[in-house]
N, C-alpha and C positions, 0 to 999 in steps of 0.2 A: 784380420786373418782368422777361419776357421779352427777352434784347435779342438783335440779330445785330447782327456788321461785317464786312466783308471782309476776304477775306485771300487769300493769290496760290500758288497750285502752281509749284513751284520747282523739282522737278525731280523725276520717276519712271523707276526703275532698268527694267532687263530683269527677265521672271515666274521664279522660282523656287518649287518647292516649294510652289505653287498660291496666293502672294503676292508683289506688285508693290511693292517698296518706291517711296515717297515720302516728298521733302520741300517743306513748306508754308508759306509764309509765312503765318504766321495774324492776326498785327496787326503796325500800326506806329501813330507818335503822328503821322501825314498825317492830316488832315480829311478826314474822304469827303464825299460828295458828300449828304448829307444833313445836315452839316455836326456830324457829331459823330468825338470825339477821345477812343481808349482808350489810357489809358498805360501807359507796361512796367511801372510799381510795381504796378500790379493784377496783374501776374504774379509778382512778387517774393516769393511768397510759398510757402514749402513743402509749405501745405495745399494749394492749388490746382493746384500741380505734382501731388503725390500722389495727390488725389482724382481730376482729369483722366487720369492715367495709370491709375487703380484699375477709372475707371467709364463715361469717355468714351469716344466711336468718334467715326470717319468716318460722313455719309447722304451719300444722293444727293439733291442740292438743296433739301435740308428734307423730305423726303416723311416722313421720321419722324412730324413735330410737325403734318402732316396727316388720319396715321394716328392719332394720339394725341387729337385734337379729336375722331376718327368714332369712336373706342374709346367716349368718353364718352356719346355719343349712341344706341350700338348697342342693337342685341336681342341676346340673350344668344345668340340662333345667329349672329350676325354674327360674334361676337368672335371666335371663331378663324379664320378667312380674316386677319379686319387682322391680328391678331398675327403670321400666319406673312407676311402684305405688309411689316408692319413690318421682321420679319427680315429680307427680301430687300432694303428698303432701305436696311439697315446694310451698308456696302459696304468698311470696314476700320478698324484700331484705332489707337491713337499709341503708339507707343514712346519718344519723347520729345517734353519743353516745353521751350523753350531761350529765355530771354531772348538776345539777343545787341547790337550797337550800334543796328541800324536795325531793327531789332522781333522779333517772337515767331514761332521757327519751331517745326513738328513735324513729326517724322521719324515715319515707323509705314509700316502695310502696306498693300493694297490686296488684296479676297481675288479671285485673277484669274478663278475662275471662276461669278462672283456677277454677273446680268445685264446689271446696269447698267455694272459693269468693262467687261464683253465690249463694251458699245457704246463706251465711254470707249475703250478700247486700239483699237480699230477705226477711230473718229476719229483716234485716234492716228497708226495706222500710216497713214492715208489725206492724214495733213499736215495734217488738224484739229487743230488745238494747243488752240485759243479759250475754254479752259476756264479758271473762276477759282475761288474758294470763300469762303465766309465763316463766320465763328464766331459760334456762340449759345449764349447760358448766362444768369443770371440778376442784374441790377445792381439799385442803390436808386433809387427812384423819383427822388430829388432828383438822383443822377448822370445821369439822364435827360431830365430837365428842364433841368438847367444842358450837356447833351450834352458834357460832360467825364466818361471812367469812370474813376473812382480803384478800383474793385476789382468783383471780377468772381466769380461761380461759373462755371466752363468746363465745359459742355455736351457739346458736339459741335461738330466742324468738318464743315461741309455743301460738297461738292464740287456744281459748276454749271456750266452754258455760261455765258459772258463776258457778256453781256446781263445776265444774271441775279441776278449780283452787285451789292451796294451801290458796290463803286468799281471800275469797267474797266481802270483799270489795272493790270491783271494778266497771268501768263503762264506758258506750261506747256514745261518743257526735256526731250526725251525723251533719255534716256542710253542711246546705242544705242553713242557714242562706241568705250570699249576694249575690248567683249566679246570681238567677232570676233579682233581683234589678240591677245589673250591666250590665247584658246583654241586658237587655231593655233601659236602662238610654242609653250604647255604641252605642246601635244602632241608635237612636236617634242621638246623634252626628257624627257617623261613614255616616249614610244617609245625614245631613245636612254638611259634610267635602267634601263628594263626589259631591252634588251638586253644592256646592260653586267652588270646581277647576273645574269640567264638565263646567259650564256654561264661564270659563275663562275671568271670571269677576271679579276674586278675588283682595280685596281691602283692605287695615288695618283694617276699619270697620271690614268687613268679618269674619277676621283670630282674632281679638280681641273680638268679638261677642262669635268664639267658645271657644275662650280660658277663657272665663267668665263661660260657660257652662259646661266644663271641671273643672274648677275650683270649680265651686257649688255642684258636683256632688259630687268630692273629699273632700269638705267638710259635705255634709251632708254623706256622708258614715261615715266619721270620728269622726262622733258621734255616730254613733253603736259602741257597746262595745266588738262584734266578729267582726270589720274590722280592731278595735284598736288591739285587740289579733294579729292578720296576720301581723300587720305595726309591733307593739312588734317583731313579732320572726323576721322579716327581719330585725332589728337591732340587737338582738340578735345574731341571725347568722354573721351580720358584724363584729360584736363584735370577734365573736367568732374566726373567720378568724383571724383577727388582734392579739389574743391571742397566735393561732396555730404558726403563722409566726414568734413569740416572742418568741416559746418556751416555752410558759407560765410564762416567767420569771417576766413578766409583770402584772398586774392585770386591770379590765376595771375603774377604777379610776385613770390609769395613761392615759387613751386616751383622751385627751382634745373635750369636745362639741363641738367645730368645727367641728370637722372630722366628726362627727354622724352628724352634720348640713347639711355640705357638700353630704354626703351618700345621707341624706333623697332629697335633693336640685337635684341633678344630676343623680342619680337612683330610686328615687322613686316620681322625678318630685313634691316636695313640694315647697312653696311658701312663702313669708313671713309672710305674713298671718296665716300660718298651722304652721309653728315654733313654732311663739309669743303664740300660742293656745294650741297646743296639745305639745308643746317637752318634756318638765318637765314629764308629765303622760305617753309619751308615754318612755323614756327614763325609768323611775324609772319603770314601767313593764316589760322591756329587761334586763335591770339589775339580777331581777330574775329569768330570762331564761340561765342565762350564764353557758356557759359547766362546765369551770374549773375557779379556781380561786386558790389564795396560799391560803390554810386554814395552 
């Protein structure tokens, strides 16, 4: 049986490389407003992570499963107009399924220059936030009837104006936040890295000068409370790898703080410094991001 639920756009990045990252809250175990309840164990599950990630996308407001009804009914000269409409309303893909404490998010892209994006980011940038989304995929009939889902095939997640959705409570966070601040701050350093070896004069001074510079920069970011969120899910997601690889057999209490030490130390270029200061806050916020865990 066909089912949808709601779920909440959580936050979309700045366009890169002609995709808009987002992330989605795609369920929780709240009763909507129809008075039905899907539970994280229907996501607990490796197949559905897998096959969601293999096969599912982002529509725009269900137009897919639209197009999919008029497929069935067409003339055979119909059928390619829907199919390439179908196209155009696939609007982006998930890169991840993350069980986490207060429901199911997914992280993926948005392709920015796909029409419906253009009006979506337009709204955007215009202060229309008002967009919500809901998922559909396929439940047992008796989950449907008793409107409790214990497991789920996942579909698609269908992006929509707030009306549109099965619960309004939802909400869209544009992350315009630390672009500007870090593109200006790089440049600065990137001009004075370039001048330093140009002049090939470079001297410990020099290279310790910038690494001060660097250094400052990463910390006063790291007192923003959305640069701490971004540091959060890159540990998170380490987390989460390390999980995957385990099988889940594992939970993130058995990963010893080192390894998280080591991560933030060798890929995300922290200091001792930014340890001693931020780990605790920034570790006990990943924590809360984690996909799966043994409940």
């Amino acid at each position: 049986m066909y089912f949808i639920h709601k779920a909440d756009i959580v936050k979309a990045e700045n366009e890169k490389n002609n995709k808009i990252k987002v992330i989605i809250k795609a369920s929780s175990e709240i009763e909507d407003r129809e008075g039905e309840v899907i539970l994280k164990s229907a996501f607990m599950n490796k197949n559905v992570i897998d096959n969601f990630l293999r096969e599912g996308y982002y529509d725009y407001n269900h137009i897919t499963d639209i197009i999919d009804e008029k497929i069935r009914y067409a003339k055979p000269s119909e059928i390619p107009e829907l199919h390439k409409a179908k196209l155009e309303a696939i609007i982006g893909y998930p890169e991840t399924l993350e069980v986490r404490d207060d429901g199911i998010y997914s992280t993926g892209y948005l392709i920015a220059d796909n029409p419906y994006v253009q009006q979506i980011k337009k709204a955007w940038e215009s202060g229309f936030t008002r967009f919500g989304a809901s998922i559909a995929g396929y439940v047992s009939s008796i989950d449907k009837q008793t409107k409790t889902i214990k497991s789920i095939i996942l579909k698609k997640i269908a992006i929509a104006p707030l009306q549109e959705v099965v619960n309004p409570d939802t909400q869209v966070i544009i992350a315009k936040s630390l672009t500007s601040i870090i593109e200006n701050n790089l440049t600065d350093i990137k001009n004075f890295s370039n001048n330093t070896i140009m002049m090939e004069e470079a001297n410990n001074n020099d290279l310790e000068k910038l690494k001060q510079r660097v250094d400052k920069l990463y910390e006063l970011l790291l007192e923003e409370p959305e640069f701490q969120r971004v540091i959060a899910c890159k540990i998170s997601e380490y987390i989460n790898r390390i999980l995957y690889k385990n099988n889940y057999e594992i939970s993130s209490k058995d990963i010893h703080p080192d390894v998280i030490k080591d991560f933030l130390i060798n890929e995300l270029c922290f200091n001792d410094k930014m340890i001693n200061e931020f780990f605790s806050e920034l570790i006990n916020s990943a924590i809360l991001n984690i996909k799966y865990e043994n409940y």
